[in-house]
C-alpha positions as CSV (number, residue, x, y, z in Angstrom):
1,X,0.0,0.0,0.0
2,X,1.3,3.4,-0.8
3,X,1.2,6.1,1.9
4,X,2.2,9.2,2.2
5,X,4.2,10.1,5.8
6,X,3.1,13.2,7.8
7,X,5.0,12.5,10.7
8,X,6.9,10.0,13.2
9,X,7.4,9.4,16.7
10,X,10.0,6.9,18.7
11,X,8.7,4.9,21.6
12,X,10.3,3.5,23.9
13,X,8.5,2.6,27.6
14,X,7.8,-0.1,30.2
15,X,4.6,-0.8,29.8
16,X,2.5,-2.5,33.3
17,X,3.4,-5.8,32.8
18,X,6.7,-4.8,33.0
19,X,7.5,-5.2,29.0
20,X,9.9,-2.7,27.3
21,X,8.0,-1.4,23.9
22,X,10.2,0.4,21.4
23,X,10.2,1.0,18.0
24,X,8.4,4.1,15.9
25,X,4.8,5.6,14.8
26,X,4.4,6.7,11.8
27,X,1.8,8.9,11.1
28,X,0.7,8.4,7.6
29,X,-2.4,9.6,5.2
30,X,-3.5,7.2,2.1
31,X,-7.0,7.4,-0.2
32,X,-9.6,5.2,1.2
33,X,-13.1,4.7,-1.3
34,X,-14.9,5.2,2.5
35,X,-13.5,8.6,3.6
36,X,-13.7,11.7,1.6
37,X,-10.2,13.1,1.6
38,X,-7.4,10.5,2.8
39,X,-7.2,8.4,5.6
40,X,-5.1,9.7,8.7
41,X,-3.7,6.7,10.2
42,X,-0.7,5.6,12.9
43,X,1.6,2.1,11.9
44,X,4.1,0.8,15.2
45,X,7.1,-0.3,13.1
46,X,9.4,-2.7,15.4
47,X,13.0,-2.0,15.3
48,X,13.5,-5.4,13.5
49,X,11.4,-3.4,10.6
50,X,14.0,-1.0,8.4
51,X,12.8,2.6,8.0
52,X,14.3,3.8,5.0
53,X,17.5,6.0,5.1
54,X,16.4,9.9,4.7
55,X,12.7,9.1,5.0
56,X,11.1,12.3,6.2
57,X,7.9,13.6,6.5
58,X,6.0,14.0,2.8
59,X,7.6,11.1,1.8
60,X,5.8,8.3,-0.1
61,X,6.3,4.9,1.3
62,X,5.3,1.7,0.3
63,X,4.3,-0.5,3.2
64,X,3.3,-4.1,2.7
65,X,1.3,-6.2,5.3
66,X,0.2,-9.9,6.3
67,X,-3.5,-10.3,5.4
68,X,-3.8,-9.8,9.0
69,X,-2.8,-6.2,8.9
70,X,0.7,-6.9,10.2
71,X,3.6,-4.9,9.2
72,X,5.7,-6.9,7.2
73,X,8.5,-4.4,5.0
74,X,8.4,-0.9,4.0
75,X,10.2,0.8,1.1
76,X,10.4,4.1,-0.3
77,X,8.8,5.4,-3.2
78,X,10.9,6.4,-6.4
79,X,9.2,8.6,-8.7
């Protein structure tokens, strides 16, 4: 899926089990039929998931997924 990113965010907390959580939002808008305008949505990439090199905000990223909705890969967009 292609996406557009507005913005990103690191995390990194203990959460109240006790469990570190770290990785990074991204903050990203793509088309969706059901919303007029774009879809504003947040992804949690794991640090085992590459960000691309120089990706900034107003980049275009393609982001795959398991048909579950898990993140799987993300590359950036060449145009």
């Amino acid at each position: 899926m292609i996406v557009m990113l507005q913005g990103y965010a690191r995390v990194d907390f203990v959460n109240e089990k006790g469990e570190r959580v770290h990785g990074t939002n991204l903050f990203i808008t793509y088309p969706d039929p059901n919303v007029s305008g774009l879809f504003a949505g947040k992804v949690f990439v794991q640090p085992n998931i590459p960000i691309p090199d120089g990706t900034t905000p107003g980049a275009e990223l393609d982001m795959q997924f398991t048909p579950k909705g898990k993140l799987v890969s993300i590359a950036a967009v060449k145009r």
